[in-house]
C-alpha positions as CSV (number, residue, x, y, z in Angstrom):
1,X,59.3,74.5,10.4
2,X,57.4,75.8,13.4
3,X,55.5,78.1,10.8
4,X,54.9,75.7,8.1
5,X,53.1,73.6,10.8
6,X,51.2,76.9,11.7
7,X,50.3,78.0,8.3
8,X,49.1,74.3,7.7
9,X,46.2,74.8,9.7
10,X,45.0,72.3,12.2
11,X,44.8,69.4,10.0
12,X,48.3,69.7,10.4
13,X,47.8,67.9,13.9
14,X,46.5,64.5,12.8
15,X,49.2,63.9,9.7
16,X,52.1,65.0,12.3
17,X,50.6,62.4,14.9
18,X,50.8,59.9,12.2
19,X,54.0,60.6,11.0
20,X,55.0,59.9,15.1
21,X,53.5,56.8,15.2
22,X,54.6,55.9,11.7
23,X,58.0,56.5,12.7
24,X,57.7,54.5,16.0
25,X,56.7,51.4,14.4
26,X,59.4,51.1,11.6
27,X,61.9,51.3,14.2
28,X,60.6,48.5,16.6
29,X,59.5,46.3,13.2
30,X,63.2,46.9,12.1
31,X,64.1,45.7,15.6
32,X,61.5,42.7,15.6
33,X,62.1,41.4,12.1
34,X,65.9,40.5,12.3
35,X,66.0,37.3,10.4
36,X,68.9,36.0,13.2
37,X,66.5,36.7,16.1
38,X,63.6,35.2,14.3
39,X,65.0,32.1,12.8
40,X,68.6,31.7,14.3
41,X,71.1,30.3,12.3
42,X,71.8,26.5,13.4
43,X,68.9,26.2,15.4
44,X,68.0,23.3,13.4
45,X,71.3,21.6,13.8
46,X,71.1,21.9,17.5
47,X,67.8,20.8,17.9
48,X,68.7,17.5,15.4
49,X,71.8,17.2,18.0
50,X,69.4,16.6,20.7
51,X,67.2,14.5,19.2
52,X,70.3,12.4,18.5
53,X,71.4,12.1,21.6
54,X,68.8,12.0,23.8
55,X,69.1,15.1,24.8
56,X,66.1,16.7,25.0
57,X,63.6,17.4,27.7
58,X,61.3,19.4,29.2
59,X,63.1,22.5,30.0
60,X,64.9,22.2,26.5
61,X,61.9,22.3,24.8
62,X,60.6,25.4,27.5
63,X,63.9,27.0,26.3
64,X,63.1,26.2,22.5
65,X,59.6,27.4,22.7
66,X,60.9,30.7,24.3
67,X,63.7,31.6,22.2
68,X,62.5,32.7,18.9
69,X,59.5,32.0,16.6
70,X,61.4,29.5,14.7
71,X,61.9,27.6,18.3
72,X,58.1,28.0,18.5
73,X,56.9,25.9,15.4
74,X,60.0,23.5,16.3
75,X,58.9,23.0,20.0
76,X,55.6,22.7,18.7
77,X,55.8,19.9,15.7
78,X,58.5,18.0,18.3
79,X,55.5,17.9,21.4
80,X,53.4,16.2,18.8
81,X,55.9,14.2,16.8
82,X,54.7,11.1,18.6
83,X,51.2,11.3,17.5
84,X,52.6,10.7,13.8
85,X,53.6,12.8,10.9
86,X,50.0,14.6,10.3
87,X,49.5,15.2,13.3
88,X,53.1,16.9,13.7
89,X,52.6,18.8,10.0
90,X,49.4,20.2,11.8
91,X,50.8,21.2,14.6
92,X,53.6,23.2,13.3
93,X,50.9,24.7,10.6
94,X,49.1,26.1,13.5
95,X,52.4,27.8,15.5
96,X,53.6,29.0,11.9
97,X,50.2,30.6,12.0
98,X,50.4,32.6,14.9
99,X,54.2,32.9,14.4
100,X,54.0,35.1,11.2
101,X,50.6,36.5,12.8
102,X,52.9,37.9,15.4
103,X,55.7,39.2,13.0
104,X,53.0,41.4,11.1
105,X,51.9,42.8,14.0
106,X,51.3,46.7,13.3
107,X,51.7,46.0,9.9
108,X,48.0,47.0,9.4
109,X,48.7,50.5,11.1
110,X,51.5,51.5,8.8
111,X,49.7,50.2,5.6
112,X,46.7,52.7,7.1
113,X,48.4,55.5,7.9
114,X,50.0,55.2,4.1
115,X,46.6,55.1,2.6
116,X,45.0,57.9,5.0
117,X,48.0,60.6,5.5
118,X,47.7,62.0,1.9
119,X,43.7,62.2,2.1
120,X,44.4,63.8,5.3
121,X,46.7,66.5,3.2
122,X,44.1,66.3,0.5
123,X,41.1,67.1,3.3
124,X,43.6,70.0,4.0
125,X,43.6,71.4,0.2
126,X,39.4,71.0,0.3
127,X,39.9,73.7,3.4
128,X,41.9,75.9,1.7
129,X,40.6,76.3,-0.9
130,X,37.0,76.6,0.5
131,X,38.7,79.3,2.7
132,X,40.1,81.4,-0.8
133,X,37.1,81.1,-2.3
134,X,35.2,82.6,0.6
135,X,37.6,85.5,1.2
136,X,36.7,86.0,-2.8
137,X,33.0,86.3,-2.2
138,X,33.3,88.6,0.7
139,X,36.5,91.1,-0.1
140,X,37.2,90.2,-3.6
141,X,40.1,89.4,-5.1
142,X,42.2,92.4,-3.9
143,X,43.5,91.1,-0.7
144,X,46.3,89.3,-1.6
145,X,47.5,88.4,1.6
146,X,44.4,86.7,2.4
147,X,44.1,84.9,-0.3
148,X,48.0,83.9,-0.4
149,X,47.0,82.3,3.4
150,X,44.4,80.1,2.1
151,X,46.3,78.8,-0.6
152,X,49.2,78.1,2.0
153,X,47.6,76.2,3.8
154,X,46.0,73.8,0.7
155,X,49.6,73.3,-0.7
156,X,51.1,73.0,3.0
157,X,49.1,69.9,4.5
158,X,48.9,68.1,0.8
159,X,53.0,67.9,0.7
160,X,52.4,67.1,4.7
161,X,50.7,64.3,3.6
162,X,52.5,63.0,1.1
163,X,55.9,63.4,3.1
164,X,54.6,60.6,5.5
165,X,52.4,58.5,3.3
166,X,55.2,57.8,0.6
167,X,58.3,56.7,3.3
168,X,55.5,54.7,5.2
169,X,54.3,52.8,2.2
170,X,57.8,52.2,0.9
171,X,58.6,50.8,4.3
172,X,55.3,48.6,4.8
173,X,56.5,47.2,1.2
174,X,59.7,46.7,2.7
175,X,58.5,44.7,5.8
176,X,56.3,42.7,4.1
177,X,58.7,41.3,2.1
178,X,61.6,40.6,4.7
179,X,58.5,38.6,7.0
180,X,58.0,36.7,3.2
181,X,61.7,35.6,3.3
182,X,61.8,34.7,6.9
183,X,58.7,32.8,7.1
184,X,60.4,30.6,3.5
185,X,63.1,30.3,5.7
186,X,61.3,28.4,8.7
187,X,59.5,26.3,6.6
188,X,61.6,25.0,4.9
189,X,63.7,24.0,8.5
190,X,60.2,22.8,9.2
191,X,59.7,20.3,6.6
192,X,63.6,19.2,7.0
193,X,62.8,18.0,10.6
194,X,59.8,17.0,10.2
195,X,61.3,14.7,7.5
196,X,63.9,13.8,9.5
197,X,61.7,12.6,12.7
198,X,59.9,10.5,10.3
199,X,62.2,8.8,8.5
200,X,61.7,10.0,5.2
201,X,64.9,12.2,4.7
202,X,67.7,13.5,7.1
203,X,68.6,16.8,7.7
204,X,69.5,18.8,5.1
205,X,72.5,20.2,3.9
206,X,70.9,24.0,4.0
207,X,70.5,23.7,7.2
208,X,74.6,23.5,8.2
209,X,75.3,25.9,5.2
210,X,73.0,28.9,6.9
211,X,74.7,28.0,10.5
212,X,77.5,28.8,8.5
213,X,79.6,25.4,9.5
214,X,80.3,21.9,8.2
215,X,78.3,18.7,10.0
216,X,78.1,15.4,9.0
217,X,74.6,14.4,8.4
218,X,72.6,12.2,10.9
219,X,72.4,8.6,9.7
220,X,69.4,6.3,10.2
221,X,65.8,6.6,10.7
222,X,64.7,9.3,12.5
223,X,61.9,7.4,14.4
224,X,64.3,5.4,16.1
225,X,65.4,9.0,17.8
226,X,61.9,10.6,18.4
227,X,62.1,11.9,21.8
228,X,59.8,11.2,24.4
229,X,57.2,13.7,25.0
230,X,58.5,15.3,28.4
Protein backbone atom coordinates (compact mmCIF):
# COMPACT_ATOMS: atom_id res chain seq x y z
CA UNK A 1 0.00 0.00 0.00
CA UNK A 2 2.91 2.09 1.34
CA UNK A 3 4.23 2.04 -2.43
CA UNK A 4 1.13 2.63 -4.21
CA UNK A 5 0.85 5.88 -2.06
CA UNK A 6 4.57 6.55 -3.16
CA UNK A 7 4.31 5.80 -6.75
CA UNK A 8 1.10 8.07 -6.72
CA UNK A 9 3.08 11.04 -6.50
CA UNK A 10 2.29 13.85 -4.12
CA UNK A 11 -1.14 14.40 -5.20
CA UNK A 12 -1.59 11.42 -3.36
CA UNK A 13 -1.49 13.63 -0.13
CA UNK A 14 -4.61 15.76 -0.60
CA UNK A 15 -7.13 12.68 -1.85
CA UNK A 16 -5.70 10.53 1.31
CA UNK A 17 -6.51 13.76 3.58
CA UNK A 18 -9.87 13.68 2.20
CA UNK A 19 -10.59 10.25 2.40
CA UNK A 20 -9.61 10.91 6.46
CA UNK A 21 -11.93 13.48 6.85
CA UNK A 22 -14.51 11.80 4.67
CA UNK A 23 -14.38 8.93 6.81
CA UNK A 24 -14.62 11.01 10.05
CA UNK A 25 -17.74 12.61 9.17
CA UNK A 26 -19.86 9.46 8.11
CA UNK A 27 -19.15 8.04 11.32
CA UNK A 28 -20.21 11.02 13.59
CA UNK A 29 -23.38 11.83 10.96
CA UNK A 30 -24.20 7.99 11.42
CA UNK A 31 -23.96 8.81 15.18
CA UNK A 32 -25.95 12.21 14.95
CA UNK A 33 -28.72 11.15 12.65
CA UNK A 34 -30.35 8.25 14.76
CA UNK A 35 -33.96 8.84 14.17
CA UNK A 36 -34.53 7.71 18.12
CA UNK A 37 -32.08 10.40 19.39
CA UNK A 38 -33.55 12.94 17.03
CA UNK A 39 -37.15 12.46 17.28
CA UNK A 40 -37.79 9.99 20.23
CA UNK A 41 -40.42 7.77 20.04
CA UNK A 42 -43.46 8.99 22.46
CA UNK A 43 -42.08 12.23 23.01
CA UNK A 44 -45.29 13.55 21.69
CA UNK A 45 -47.36 11.43 24.05
CA UNK A 46 -45.51 12.64 26.99
CA UNK A 47 -45.53 16.12 26.18
CA UNK A 48 -49.60 15.82 25.48
CA UNK A 49 -49.48 14.10 29.12
CA UNK A 50 -48.32 17.27 30.57
CA UNK A 51 -50.23 19.56 28.96
CA UNK A 52 -53.07 17.44 30.34
CA UNK A 53 -52.25 17.57 33.55
CA UNK A 54 -50.80 20.53 34.25
CA UNK A 55 -47.76 19.37 34.33
CA UNK A 56 -45.53 21.43 32.70
CA UNK A 57 -43.16 24.10 33.70
CA UNK A 58 -40.27 25.81 33.30
CA UNK A 59 -37.70 23.28 33.85
CA UNK A 60 -39.85 20.79 31.76
CA UNK A 61 -39.82 22.78 28.96
CA UNK A 62 -35.62 23.57 29.80
CA UNK A 63 -35.49 19.69 29.76
CA UNK A 64 -37.67 19.45 26.36
CA UNK A 65 -35.73 22.09 24.65
CA UNK A 66 -32.42 20.20 25.56
CA UNK A 67 -33.24 16.75 24.83
CA UNK A 68 -33.45 16.31 21.15
CA UNK A 69 -34.32 18.54 18.11
CA UNK A 70 -37.81 17.22 18.09
CA UNK A 71 -38.01 18.65 21.96
CA UNK A 72 -36.68 21.89 20.29
CA UNK A 73 -39.51 22.68 17.73
CA UNK A 74 -41.98 21.33 20.58
CA UNK A 75 -40.52 23.60 23.41
CA UNK A 76 -40.56 26.15 20.93
CA UNK A 77 -44.32 26.14 19.36
CA UNK A 78 -45.49 25.38 23.27
CA UNK A 79 -43.53 28.94 24.61
CA UNK A 80 -45.68 30.65 22.03
CA UNK A 81 -48.87 28.63 22.02
CA UNK A 82 -50.50 31.50 23.94
CA UNK A 83 -49.98 34.07 21.37
CA UNK A 84 -52.36 31.94 19.09
CA UNK A 85 -52.07 29.32 16.46
CA UNK A 86 -49.97 31.57 13.75
CA UNK A 87 -47.97 32.65 15.93
CA UNK A 88 -47.18 29.03 17.34
CA UNK A 89 -46.98 27.56 13.46
CA UNK A 90 -44.21 30.38 13.12
CA UNK A 91 -42.45 29.60 15.83
CA UNK A 92 -41.99 26.02 15.30
CA UNK A 93 -41.24 26.95 11.42
CA UNK A 94 -38.30 28.85 12.61
CA UNK A 95 -36.77 25.93 15.34
CA UNK A 96 -37.57 23.30 12.45
CA UNK A 97 -35.33 25.61 10.54
CA UNK A 98 -32.39 25.61 12.50
CA UNK A 99 -33.22 22.01 13.57
CA UNK A 100 -32.71 20.34 10.14
CA UNK A 101 -29.92 23.23 9.59
CA UNK A 102 -28.13 21.43 12.37
CA UNK A 103 -28.75 17.79 11.24
CA UNK A 104 -26.96 18.66 7.75
CA UNK A 105 -24.27 20.05 9.31
CA UNK A 106 -21.03 18.80 7.26
CA UNK A 107 -23.17 17.62 4.79
CA UNK A 108 -21.68 20.32 2.38
CA UNK A 109 -18.05 18.88 3.14
CA UNK A 110 -18.86 15.30 2.15
CA UNK A 111 -20.90 16.43 -0.98
CA UNK A 112 -17.35 18.42 -1.76
CA UNK A 113 -14.98 16.09 -1.21
CA UNK A 114 -17.26 13.67 -3.68
CA UNK A 115 -17.24 16.18 -6.35
CA UNK A 116 -13.32 17.23 -5.87
CA UNK A 117 -11.52 13.74 -4.91
CA UNK A 118 -11.82 12.27 -8.53
CA UNK A 119 -10.56 15.73 -10.17
CA UNK A 120 -7.97 15.57 -7.67
CA UNK A 121 -7.13 11.81 -9.22
CA UNK A 122 -7.82 13.35 -12.61
CA UNK A 123 -5.18 16.40 -11.83
CA UNK A 124 -2.96 13.38 -11.01
CA UNK A 125 -3.40 11.61 -14.58
CA UNK A 126 -2.65 15.42 -16.30
CA UNK A 127 0.93 14.97 -14.24
CA UNK A 128 1.57 11.85 -15.44
CA UNK A 129 1.12 12.02 -18.33
CA UNK A 130 2.83 15.40 -18.85
CA UNK A 131 5.73 13.52 -16.99
CA UNK A 132 5.74 10.37 -20.01
CA UNK A 133 5.48 12.66 -22.49
CA UNK A 134 8.51 14.62 -21.37
CA UNK A 135 10.78 11.60 -20.69
CA UNK A 136 9.67 10.92 -24.54
CA UNK A 137 11.07 14.20 -25.74
CA UNK A 138 14.27 13.95 -23.94
CA UNK A 139 15.32 9.96 -23.95
CA UNK A 140 12.86 8.56 -26.28
CA UNK A 141 10.85 5.88 -26.04
CA UNK A 142 13.44 3.34 -24.94
CA UNK A 143 13.40 3.73 -21.32
CA UNK A 144 10.75 1.74 -20.29
CA UNK A 145 11.06 2.06 -16.85
CA UNK A 146 10.74 5.63 -16.99
CA UNK A 147 8.02 5.81 -18.84
CA UNK A 148 6.19 2.78 -16.89
CA UNK A 149 6.68 5.49 -13.64
CA UNK A 150 4.88 8.13 -15.28
CA UNK A 151 2.04 6.12 -16.28
CA UNK A 152 1.92 4.75 -12.62
CA UNK A 153 1.42 7.45 -11.28
CA UNK A 154 -1.66 8.79 -13.84
CA UNK A 155 -3.49 5.42 -13.29
CA UNK A 156 -2.59 5.42 -9.43
CA UNK A 157 -4.13 8.78 -8.08
CA UNK A 158 -7.23 8.56 -10.73
CA UNK A 159 -8.45 5.02 -8.93
CA UNK A 160 -7.24 7.10 -5.67
CA UNK A 161 -9.76 9.30 -6.49
CA UNK A 162 -12.40 7.58 -7.37
CA UNK A 163 -12.06 5.04 -4.34
CA UNK A 164 -13.09 7.98 -2.01
CA UNK A 165 -15.32 10.00 -4.26
CA UNK A 166 -17.76 7.07 -5.12
CA UNK A 167 -18.32 5.62 -1.13
CA UNK A 168 -18.54 9.44 -0.13
CA UNK A 169 -21.24 10.37 -2.60
CA UNK A 170 -23.14 7.13 -1.96
CA UNK A 171 -23.11 8.07 1.67
CA UNK A 172 -24.00 11.93 1.28
CA UNK A 173 -27.08 10.33 -0.77
CA UNK A 174 -27.63 8.17 2.01
CA UNK A 175 -27.68 10.94 4.76
CA UNK A 176 -29.70 13.14 2.94
CA UNK A 177 -32.28 10.95 2.72
CA UNK A 178 -32.50 9.53 6.35
CA UNK A 179 -32.45 13.75 7.55
CA UNK A 180 -35.67 13.79 4.71
CA UNK A 181 -37.44 10.99 6.73
CA UNK A 182 -36.71 12.41 10.14
CA UNK A 183 -37.54 15.88 9.40
CA UNK A 184 -41.39 14.16 7.87
CA UNK A 185 -41.34 12.58 11.00
CA UNK A 186 -41.30 15.84 13.32
CA UNK A 187 -43.63 17.61 11.33
CA UNK A 188 -45.99 15.75 11.29
CA UNK A 189 -45.76 15.46 15.51
CA UNK A 190 -45.72 19.19 14.87
CA UNK A 191 -48.91 19.74 13.22
CA UNK A 192 -50.54 16.97 15.64
CA UNK A 193 -49.92 19.23 18.70
CA UNK A 194 -50.22 22.10 17.36
CA UNK A 195 -53.76 20.89 16.39
CA UNK A 196 -54.26 19.60 19.47
CA UNK A 197 -53.45 22.97 21.58
CA UNK A 198 -55.83 24.60 19.36
CA UNK A 199 -58.66 22.66 19.38
CA UNK A 200 -58.89 21.65 15.97
CA UNK A 201 -58.01 17.89 16.38
CA UNK A 202 -56.50 15.67 19.21
CA UNK A 203 -53.56 13.73 19.12
CA UNK A 204 -53.10 11.46 16.74
CA UNK A 205 -53.14 7.93 16.65
CA UNK A 206 -49.50 7.84 14.83
CA UNK A 207 -48.21 9.23 17.50
CA UNK A 208 -48.99 6.14 20.17
CA UNK A 209 -48.36 3.65 17.24
CA UNK A 210 -44.45 5.00 16.80
CA UNK A 211 -44.07 5.00 20.86
CA UNK A 212 -44.90 1.62 20.16
CA UNK A 213 -47.97 1.47 22.95
CA UNK A 214 -51.71 1.88 23.22
CA UNK A 215 -53.19 5.41 24.82
CA UNK A 216 -56.49 6.48 24.84
CA UNK A 217 -56.75 9.79 23.08
CA UNK A 218 -57.13 13.10 25.01
CA UNK A 219 -60.69 14.31 24.98
CA UNK A 220 -61.82 17.99 24.76
CA UNK A 221 -60.49 21.14 23.53
CA UNK A 222 -57.08 21.63 23.68
CA UNK A 223 -57.19 25.37 24.70
CA UNK A 224 -58.82 24.63 27.81
CA UNK A 225 -55.21 22.76 28.60
CA UNK A 226 -52.74 25.38 27.03
CA UNK A 227 -50.18 25.79 29.67
CA UNK A 228 -49.08 28.81 31.04
CA UNK A 229 -46.05 30.23 29.65
CA UNK A 230 -43.47 29.54 32.63
Amino acid sequence: MLELVKAGGWLMLPIIVSSIIAVAICVERFLELNPDKVAPRGLLNQVWGWLQNKQLNAERMRQLHRGSPLGRIIAAGLSNAKYGREIMKESIEDAASHVVHDLERYLNALGTIAAVAPLLGLLGTVVGMIKVFSEIMIQGTGNAAVLAGGISEALITTAAGLCVAIPAMIMHRYFLRRIDSIVVTMEQDAIKLLNAVHGDAQIAEGATERSGGTRAEPSGKASNSEPAAS
